[in-house]
C-alpha positions, 0 to 999 in steps of 0.5 A, a space after each residue: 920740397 917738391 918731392 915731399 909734396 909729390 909723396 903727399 899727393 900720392 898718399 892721398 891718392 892711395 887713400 882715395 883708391 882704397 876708400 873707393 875700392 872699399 866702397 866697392 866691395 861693400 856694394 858687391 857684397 851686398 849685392 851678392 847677399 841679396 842673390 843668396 837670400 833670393 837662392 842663388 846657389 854660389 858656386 866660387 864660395 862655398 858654405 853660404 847661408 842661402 834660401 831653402 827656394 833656389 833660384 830659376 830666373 836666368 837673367 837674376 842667375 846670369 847676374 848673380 853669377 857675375 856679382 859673384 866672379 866680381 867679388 871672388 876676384 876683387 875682394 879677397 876678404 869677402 866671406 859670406 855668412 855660414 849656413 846653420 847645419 844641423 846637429 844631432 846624436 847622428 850628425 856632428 861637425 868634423 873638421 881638421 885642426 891645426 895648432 895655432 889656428 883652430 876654429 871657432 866652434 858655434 852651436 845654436 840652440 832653438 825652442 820647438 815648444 814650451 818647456 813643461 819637461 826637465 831638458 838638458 845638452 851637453 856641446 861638446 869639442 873632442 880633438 884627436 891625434 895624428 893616429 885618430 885618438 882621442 886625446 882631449 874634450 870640452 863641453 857645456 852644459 845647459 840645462 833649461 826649464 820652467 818653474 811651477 810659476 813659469 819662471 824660465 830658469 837656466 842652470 849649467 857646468 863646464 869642464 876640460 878633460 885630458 887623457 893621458 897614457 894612464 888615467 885623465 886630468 879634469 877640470 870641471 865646474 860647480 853647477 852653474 846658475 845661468 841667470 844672464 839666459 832669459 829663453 832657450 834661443 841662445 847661441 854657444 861659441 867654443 873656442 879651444 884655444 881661449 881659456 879666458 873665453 873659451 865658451 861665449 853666449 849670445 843671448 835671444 836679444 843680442 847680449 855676449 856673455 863668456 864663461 871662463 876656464 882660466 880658473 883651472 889649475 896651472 897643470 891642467 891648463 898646461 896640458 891642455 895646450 899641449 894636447 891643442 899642438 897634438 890636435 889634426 883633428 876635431 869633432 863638434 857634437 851634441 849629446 843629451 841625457 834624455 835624447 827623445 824628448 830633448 829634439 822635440 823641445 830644443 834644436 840644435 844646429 851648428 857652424 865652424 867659423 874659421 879663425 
């Protein structure tokens, strides 16, 4: 009896160390995202989000630093927000990729000014080889504009493409009527590895949406996993049938989130 309740009361006691440690972290960790939108620039995690003004204040910098060097070291699953790169023909994401644990590709689009011209971009994710081949690619497209009577529409297709020693495999979609996108300031998520969810929308006002590509044929599908156990490599780009006027409606900017 005394030795059930001796490991009951240790129980409890664990709990409370990792209730308490917990709230710790979550104080650290917002402590530190204040230091980040203030400009401190970290120096242990790298990829933050951080202010375009950097931090001169010696005492807030000592401080911060400290606040960081606490939170490095006492909680390990802290990972602060990634800073928005931007993406362009010129600039793209380029990262290595290892089967199962691709990351999660995410492209954010911002109107720059009212859309009185027919515009279009295509994101895309290319995966290449151990010998920097292309072996595989997904894209969305999203084409967005204004009717005559000023109704925002938004159209789009989808599609897999699968090289292989002779010719290519594809799957690709119908045009798509985009009616859950009320503006041009949506995020797109890929995600390679999800055929169920490969590509997800987040709206303007904070609604998730997912377009599938688990209605492609058992072949593609099939060799579509086999080019992802290939992959070392992979690219995340913007490109667009009407490249000077789509920068001076639509920004695009990007971050890799590690799964």
């Amino acid at each position: 009896m005394r030795f059930v309740n001796g490991l009951k009361i240790a129980i409890v006691l664990m709990m409370v160390i990792v209730a308490t440690w917990s709230y710790k972290c979550d104080k650290k960790s917002r402590q530190f995202n204040k230091c980040l939108m203030n400009g401190y620039t970290p120096t242990r995690f790298e990829g933050c989000k951080i202010a375009e003004t950097s931090m001169t204040d010696k005492k807030d910098l000592k401080k911060c630093a400290r606040y960081e060097r606490k939170l490095s070291k006492r909680c390990k699953s802290f990972e602060c927000e990634p800073n928005w790169m931007p993406l362009d023909a010129d600039r793209f994401g380029d990262v290595e990729v290892a089967s199962p644990n691709f990351p999660e590709f995410v492209a954010k689009l911002t109107q720059a000014k009212v859309l009185d011209r027919w515009v279009s971009v295509v994101v895309e994710v290319t995966l290449f080889d151990s010998d920097d081949k292309l072996i595989s690619f997904t894209d969305f497209t999203v084409s967005p504009s204004l009717g005559l009577d000023g109704t925002f529409t938004a159209s789009g297709y989808k599609q897999l493409v699968i090289f292989k020693e002779v010719g290519f495999e594809k799957c690709s979609s119908e045009k798509l009527t985009l009616d859950y996108i009320y503006d041009t300031n949506v995020e797109l998520k890929t995600d390679v590895e999800d055929f169920g969810r490969m590509f997800q929308f987040t709206t303007s006002d904070g609604e998730v949406h997912t377009e599938s590509m688990s209605w492609c044929s058992g072949e593609v599908l099939t060799l579509w996993q086999e080019t992802l156990e290939k992959a070392v490599s992979a690219k995340f780009k913007r490109r667009t049938p009407n490249a000077n006027l789509l920068e001076e409606y639509i920004t695009t900017e990007y971050k890799i989130v590690e799964s």
